[in-house]
VEXKENU-625464 format. One record per residue: residue number from 1; residue in three letters; x, y, z of N, C-alpha, C in turn. Coordinates in nm, 4 decimals. Layout:
BEGIN
{atom NUM 'ALA' {X Y Z} {X Y Z} {X Y Z}}
...
This chain:
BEGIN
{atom 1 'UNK' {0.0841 -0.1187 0.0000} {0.0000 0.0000 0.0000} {0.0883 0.1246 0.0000}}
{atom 2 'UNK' {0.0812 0.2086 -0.0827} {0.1387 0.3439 -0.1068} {0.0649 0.4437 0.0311}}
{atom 3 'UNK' {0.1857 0.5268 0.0699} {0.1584 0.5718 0.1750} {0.1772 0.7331 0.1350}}
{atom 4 'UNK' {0.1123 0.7346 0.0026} {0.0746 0.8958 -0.0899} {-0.0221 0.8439 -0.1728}}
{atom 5 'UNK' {-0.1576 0.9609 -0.1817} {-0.2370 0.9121 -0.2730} {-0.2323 0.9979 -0.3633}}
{atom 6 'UNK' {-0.0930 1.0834 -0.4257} {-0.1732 1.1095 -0.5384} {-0.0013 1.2563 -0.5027}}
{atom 7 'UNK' {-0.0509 1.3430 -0.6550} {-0.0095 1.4116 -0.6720} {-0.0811 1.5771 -0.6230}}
{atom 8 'UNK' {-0.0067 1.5707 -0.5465} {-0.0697 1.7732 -0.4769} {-0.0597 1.8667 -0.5552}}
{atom 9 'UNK' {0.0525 1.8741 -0.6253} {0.0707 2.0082 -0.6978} {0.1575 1.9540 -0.7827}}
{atom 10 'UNK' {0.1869 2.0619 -0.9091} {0.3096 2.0953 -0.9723} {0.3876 2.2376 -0.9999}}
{atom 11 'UNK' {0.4816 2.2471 -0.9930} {0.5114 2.3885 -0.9658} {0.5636 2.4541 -1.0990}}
{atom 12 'UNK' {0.5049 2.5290 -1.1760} {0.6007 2.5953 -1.3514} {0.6212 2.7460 -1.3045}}
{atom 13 'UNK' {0.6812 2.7614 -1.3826} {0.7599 2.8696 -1.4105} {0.6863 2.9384 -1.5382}}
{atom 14 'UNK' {0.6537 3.0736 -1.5979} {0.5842 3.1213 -1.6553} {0.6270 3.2370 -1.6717}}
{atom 15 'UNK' {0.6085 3.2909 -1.7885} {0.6647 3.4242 -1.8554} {0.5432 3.5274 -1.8429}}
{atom 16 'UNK' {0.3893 3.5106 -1.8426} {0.3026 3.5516 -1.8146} {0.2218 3.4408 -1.7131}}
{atom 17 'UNK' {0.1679 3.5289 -1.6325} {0.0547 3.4876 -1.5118} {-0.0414 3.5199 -1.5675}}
{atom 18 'UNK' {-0.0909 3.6121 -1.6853} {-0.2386 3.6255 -1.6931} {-0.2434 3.5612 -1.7854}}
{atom 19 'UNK' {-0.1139 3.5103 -1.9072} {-0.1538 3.4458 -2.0371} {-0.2132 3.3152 -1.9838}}
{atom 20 'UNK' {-0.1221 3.2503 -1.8426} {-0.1296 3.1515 -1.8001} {-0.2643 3.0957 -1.7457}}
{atom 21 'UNK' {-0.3364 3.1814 -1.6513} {-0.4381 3.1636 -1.5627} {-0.5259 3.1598 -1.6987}}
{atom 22 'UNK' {-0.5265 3.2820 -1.8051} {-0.6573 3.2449 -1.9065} {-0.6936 3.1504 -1.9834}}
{atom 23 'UNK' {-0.5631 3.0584 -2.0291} {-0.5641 2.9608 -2.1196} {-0.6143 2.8489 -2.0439}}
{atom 24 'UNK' {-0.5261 2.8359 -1.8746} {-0.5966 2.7137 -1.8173} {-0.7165 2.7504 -1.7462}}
{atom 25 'UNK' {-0.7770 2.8437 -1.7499} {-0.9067 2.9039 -1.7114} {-1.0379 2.8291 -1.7984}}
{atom 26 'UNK' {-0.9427 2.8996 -1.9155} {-1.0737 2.9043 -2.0437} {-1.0712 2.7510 -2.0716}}
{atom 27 'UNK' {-0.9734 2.6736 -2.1503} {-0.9216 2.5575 -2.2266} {-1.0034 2.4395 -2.0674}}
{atom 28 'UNK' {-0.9402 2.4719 -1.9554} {-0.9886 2.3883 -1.8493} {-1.0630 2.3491 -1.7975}}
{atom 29 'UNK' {-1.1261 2.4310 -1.7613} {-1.2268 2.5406 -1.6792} {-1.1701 2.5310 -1.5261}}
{atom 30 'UNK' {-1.0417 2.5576 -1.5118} {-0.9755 2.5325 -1.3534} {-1.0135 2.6622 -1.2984}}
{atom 31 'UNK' {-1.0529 2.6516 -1.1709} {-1.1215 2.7457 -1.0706} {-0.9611 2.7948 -1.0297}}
{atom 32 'UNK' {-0.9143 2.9499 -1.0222} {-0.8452 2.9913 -0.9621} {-0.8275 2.9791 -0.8058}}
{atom 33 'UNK' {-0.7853 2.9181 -0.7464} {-0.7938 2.8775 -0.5388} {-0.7053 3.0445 -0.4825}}
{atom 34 'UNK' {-0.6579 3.0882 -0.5532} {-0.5248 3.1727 -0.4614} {-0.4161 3.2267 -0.6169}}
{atom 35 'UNK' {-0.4492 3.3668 -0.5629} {-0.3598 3.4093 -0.6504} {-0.2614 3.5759 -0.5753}}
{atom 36 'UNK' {-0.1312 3.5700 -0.6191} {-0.0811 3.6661 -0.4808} {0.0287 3.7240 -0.5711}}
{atom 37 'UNK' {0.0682 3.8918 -0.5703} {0.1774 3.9365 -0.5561} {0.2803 3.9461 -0.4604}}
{atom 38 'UNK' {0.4094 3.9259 -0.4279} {0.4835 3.9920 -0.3914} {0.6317 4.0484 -0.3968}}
{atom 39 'UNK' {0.6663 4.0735 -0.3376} {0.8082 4.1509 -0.4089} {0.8737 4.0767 -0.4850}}
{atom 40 'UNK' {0.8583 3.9193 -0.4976} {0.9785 3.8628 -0.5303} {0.9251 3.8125 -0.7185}}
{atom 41 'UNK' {0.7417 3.7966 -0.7048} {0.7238 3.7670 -0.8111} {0.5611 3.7229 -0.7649}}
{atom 42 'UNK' {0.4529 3.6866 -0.9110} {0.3606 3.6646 -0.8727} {0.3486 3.5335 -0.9014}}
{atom 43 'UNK' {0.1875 3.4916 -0.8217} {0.1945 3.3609 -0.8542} {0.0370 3.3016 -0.8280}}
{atom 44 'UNK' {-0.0047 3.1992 -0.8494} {-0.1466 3.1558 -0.8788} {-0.1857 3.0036 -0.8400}}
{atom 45 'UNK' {-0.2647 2.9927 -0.7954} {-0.3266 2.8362 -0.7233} {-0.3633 2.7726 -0.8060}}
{atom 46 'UNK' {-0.4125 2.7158 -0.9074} {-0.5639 2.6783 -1.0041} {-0.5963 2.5036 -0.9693}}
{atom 47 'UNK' {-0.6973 2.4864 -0.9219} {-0.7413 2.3578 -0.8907} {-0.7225 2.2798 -1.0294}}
{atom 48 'UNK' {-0.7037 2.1278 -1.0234} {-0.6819 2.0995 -1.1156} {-0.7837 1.9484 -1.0695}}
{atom 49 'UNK' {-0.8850 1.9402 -1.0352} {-0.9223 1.7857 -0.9904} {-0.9926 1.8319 -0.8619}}
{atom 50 'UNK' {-1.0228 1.7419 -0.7788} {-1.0640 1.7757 -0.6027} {-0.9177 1.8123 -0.5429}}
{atom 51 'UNK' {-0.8036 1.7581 -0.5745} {-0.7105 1.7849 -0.4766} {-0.6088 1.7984 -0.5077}}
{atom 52 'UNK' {-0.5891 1.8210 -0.6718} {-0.4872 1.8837 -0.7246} {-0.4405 2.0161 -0.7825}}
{atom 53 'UNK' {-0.3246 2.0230 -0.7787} {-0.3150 2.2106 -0.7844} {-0.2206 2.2265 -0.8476}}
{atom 54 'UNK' {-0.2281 2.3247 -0.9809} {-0.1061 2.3630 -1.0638} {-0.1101 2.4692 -1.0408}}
{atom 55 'UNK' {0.0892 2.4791 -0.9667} {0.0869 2.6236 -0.9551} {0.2256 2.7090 -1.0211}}
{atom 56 'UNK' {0.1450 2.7975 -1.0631} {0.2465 2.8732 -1.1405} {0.2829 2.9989 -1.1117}}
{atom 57 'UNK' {0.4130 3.0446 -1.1154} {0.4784 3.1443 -1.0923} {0.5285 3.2316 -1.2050}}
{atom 58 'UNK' {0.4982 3.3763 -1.1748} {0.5986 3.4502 -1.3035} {0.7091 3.4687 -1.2974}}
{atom 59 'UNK' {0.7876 3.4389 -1.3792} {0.9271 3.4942 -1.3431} {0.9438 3.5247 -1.5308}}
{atom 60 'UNK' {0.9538 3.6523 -1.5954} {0.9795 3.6727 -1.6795} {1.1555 3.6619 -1.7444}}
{atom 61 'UNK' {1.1988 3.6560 -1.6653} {1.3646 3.6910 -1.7094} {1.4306 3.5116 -1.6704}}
{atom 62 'UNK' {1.3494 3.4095 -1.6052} {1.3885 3.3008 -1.6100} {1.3844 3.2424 -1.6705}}
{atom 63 'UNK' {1.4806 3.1687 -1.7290} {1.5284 3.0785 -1.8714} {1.4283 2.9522 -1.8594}}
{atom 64 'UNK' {1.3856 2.8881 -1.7822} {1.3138 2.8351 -1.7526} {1.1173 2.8438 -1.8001}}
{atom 65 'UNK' {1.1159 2.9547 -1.7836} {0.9937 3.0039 -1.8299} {0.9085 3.0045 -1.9644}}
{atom 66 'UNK' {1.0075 2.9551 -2.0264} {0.9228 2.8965 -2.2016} {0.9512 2.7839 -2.1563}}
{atom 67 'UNK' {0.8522 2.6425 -2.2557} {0.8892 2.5751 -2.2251} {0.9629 2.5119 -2.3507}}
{atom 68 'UNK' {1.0733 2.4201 -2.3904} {1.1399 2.3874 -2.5229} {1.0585 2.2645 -2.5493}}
{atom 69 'UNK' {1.0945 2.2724 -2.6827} {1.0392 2.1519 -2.7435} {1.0455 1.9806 -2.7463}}
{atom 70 'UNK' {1.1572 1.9642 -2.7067} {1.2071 1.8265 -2.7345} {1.1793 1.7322 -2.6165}}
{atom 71 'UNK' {1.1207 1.6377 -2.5670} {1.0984 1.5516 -2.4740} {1.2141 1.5452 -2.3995}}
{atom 72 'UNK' {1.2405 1.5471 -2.2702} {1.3272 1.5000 -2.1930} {1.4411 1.6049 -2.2003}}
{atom 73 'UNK' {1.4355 1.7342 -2.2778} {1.5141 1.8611 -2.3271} {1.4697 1.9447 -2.2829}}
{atom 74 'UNK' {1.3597 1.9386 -2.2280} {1.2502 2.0040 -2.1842} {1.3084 2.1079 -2.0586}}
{atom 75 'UNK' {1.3424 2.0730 -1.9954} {1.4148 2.1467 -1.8466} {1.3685 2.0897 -1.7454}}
{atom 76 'UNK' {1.4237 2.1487 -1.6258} {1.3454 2.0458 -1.4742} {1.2412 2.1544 -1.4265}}
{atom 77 'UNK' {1.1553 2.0455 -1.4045} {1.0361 2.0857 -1.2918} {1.1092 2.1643 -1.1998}}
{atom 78 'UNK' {1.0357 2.2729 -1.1246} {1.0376 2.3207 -1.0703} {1.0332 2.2620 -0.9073}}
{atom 79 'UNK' {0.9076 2.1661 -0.8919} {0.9304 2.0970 -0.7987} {0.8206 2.0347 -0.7972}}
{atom 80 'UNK' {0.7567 1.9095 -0.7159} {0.6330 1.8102 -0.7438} {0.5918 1.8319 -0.5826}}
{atom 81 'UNK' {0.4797 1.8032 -0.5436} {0.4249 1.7836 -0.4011} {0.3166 1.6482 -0.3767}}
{atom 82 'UNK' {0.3552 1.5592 -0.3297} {0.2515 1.4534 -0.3044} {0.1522 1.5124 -0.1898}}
{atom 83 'UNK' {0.0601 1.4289 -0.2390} {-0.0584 1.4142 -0.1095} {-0.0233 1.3200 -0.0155}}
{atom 84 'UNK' {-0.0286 1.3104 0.1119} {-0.0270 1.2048 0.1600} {-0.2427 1.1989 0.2314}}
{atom 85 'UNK' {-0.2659 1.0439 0.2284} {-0.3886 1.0741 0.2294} {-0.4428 1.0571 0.3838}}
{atom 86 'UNK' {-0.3546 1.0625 0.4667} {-0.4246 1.0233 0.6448} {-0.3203 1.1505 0.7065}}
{atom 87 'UNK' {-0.3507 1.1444 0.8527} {-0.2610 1.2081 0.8944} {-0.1551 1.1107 1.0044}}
{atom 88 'UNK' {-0.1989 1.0025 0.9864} {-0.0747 0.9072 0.9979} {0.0167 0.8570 0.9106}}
{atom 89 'UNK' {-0.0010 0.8098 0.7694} {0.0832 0.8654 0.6255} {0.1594 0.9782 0.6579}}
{atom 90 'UNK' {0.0941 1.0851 0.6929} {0.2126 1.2106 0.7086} {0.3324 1.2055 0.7713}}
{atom 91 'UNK' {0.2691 1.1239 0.9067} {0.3534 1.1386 1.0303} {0.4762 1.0654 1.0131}}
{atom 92 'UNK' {0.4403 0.9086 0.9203} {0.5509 0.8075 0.8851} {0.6339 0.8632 0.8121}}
{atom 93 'UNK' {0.5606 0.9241 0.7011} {0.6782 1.0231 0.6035} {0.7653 1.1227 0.6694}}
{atom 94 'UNK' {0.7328 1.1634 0.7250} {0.7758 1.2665 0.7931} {0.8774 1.2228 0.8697}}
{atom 95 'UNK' {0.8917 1.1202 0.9405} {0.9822 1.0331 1.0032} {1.0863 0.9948 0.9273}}
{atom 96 'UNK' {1.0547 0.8992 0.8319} {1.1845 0.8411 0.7866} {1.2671 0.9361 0.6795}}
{atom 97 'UNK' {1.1775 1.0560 0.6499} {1.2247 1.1999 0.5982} {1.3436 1.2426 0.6877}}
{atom 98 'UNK' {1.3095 1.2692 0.7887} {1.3831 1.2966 0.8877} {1.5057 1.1826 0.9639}}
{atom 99 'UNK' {1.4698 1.0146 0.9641} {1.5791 0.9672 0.9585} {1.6793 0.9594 0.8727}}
{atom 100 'UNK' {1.6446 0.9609 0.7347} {1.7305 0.9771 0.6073} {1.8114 1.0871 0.5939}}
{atom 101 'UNK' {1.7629 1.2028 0.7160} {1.8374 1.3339 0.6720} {1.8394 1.3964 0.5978}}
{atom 102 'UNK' {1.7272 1.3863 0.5020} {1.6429 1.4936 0.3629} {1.5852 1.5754 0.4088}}
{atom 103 'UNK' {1.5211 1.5993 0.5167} {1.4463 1.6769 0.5632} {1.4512 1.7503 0.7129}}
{atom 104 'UNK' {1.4775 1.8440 0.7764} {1.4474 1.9136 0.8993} {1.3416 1.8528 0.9633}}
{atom 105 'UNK' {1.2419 1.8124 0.8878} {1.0803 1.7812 0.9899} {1.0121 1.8646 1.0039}}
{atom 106 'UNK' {1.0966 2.0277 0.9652} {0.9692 2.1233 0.9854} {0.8436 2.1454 0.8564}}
{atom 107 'UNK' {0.6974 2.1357 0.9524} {0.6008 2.1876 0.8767} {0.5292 2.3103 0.8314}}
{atom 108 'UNK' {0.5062 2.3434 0.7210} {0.4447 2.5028 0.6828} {0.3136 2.4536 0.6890}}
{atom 109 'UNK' {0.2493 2.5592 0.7624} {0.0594 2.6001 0.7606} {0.0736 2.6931 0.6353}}
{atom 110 'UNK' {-0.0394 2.6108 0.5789} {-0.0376 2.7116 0.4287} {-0.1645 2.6976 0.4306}}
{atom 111 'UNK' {-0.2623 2.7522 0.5868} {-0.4157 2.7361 0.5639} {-0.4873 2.5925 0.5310}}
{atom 112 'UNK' {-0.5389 2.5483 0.4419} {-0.6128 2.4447 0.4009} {-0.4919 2.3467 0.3800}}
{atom 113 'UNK' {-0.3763 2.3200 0.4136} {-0.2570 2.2275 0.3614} {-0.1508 2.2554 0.4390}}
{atom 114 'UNK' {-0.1074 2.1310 0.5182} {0.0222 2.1116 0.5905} {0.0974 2.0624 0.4853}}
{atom 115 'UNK' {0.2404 2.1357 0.4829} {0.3385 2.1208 0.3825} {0.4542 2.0761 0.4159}}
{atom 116 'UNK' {0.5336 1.9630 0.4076} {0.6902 1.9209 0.4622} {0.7362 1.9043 0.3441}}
{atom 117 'UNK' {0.8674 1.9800 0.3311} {0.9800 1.9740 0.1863} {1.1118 1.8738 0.2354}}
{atom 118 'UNK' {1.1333 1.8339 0.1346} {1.2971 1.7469 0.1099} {1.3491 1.7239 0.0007}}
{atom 119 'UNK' {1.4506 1.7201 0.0199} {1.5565 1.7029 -0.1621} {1.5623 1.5308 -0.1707}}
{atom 120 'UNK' {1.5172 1.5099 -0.2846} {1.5590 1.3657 -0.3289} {1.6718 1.3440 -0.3583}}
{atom 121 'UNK' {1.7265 1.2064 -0.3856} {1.8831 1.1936 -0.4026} {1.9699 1.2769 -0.5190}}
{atom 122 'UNK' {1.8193 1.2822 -0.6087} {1.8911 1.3958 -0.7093} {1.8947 1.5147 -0.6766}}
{atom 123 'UNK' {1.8876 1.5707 -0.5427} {1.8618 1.7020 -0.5081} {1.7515 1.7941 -0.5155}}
{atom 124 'UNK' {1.6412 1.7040 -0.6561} {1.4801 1.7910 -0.6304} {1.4432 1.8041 -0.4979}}
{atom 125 'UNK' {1.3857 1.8908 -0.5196} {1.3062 1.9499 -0.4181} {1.1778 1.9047 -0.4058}}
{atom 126 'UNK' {1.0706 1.8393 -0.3097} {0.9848 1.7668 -0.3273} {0.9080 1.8023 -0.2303}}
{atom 127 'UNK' {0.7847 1.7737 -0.2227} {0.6883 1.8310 -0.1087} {0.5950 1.7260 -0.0481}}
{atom 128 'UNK' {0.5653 1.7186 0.0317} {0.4481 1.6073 0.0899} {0.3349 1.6946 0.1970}}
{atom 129 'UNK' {0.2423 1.7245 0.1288} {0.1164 1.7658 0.1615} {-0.0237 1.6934 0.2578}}
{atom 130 'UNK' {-0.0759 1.7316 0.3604} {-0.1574 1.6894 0.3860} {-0.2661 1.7677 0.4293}}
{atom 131 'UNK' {-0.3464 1.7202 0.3327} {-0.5005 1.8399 0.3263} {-0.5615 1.8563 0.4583}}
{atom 132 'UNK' {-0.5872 1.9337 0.5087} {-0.6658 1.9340 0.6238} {-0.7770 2.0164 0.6613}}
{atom 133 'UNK' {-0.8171 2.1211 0.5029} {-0.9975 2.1343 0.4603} {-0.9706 2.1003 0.3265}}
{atom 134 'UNK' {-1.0614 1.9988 0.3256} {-1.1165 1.9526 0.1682} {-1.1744 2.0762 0.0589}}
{atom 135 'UNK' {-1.1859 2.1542 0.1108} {-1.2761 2.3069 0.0487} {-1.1529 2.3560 -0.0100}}
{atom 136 'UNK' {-1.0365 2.3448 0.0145} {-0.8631 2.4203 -0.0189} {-0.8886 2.5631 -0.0595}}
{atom 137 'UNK' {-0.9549 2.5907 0.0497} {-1.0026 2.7689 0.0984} {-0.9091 2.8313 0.1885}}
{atom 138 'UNK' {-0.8806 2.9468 0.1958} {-0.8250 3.0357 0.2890} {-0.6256 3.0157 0.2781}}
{atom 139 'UNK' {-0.6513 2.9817 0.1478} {-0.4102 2.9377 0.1240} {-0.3986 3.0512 0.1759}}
{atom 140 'UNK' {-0.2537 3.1146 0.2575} {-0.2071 3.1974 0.3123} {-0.0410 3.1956 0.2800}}
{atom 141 'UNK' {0.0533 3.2679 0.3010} {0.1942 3.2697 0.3213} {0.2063 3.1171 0.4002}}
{atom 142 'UNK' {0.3412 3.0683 0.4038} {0.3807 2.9627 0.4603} {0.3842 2.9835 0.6045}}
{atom 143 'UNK' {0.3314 2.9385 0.6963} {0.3531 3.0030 0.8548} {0.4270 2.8661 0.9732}}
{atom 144 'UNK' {0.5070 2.8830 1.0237} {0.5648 2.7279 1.0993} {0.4325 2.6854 1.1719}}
{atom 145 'UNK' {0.3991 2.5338 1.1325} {0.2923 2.4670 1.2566} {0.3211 2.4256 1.3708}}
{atom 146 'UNK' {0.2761 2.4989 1.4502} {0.2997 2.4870 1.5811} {0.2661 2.3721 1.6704}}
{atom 147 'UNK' {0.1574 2.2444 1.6215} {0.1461 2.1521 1.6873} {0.2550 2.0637 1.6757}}
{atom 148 'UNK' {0.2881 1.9884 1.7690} {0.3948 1.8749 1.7704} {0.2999 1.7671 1.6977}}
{atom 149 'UNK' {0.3632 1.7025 1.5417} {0.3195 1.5961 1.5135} {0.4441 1.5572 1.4623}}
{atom 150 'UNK' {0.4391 1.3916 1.5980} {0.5046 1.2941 1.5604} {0.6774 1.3273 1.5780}}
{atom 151 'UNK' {0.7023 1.3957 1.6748} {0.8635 1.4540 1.7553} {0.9114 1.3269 1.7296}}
């Protein structure tokens, strides 16, 4: 039994945010969840399913931001986020995250989604998510969660 059900997000890179949001708006019909400026760059939620989320960032001057043509030429993801689907799944991940030494253990409150990051052996950057309102209402800045799960 897989102890992730699924894919949370994907993270692109984008030369326009509004070309972006309209095409997968219109072409999709993906409901915008969260969309935010700030100093560093903008960026956008768009549901993609009940519990999936493509999210994209502008960064105009990043090489990254078109995407090329050729399969596997393509460039790297930005970064992937699993779901995990209990909040005991989380806790295990979160553990042997932390015995492996990929990960700190610390979690971000991002509102509707507890978030733990780690680098895979190739050094991606990877995320493991666990929903905690099904509605994925009220996303906010990343804030540290303050409950102890699973010390």
């Amino acid at each position: 039994m897989s102890l992730v059900s699924g894919i949370h997000h994907v993270a692109v890179v984008t030369a326009d945010i509004d070309r972006f949001i309209d095409f997968y708006t219109d072409v999709f019909e993906m409901p915008v969840i969260f969309q935010e400026t700030t100093p560093s760059f903008r960026h956008a939620l768009l549901l993609a399913g009940s519990q999936s989320v493509l999210h994209a960032a502008e960064m105009p001057n990043n090489i990254h931001s078109s995407g090329l043509p050729d399969m596997f030429g393509r460039g790297h993801i930005d970064h992937l986020a699993l779901n995990a689907p209990t909040e005991s799944a989380f806790q295990i991940i979160r553990r042997k995250l932390i015995d492996r030494g990929v990960s700190d253990g610390a979690i971000a409150d991002l509102g509707p989604v507890l978030n733990l990051s780690f680098s895979d052996p190739d050094g991606m950057h990877i995320e493991v998510c666990l929903i905690v309102d099904a509605s994925l209402q009220g996303f906010h800045q990343p804030r540290p969660y303050l409950e102890t799960i699973n010390q």
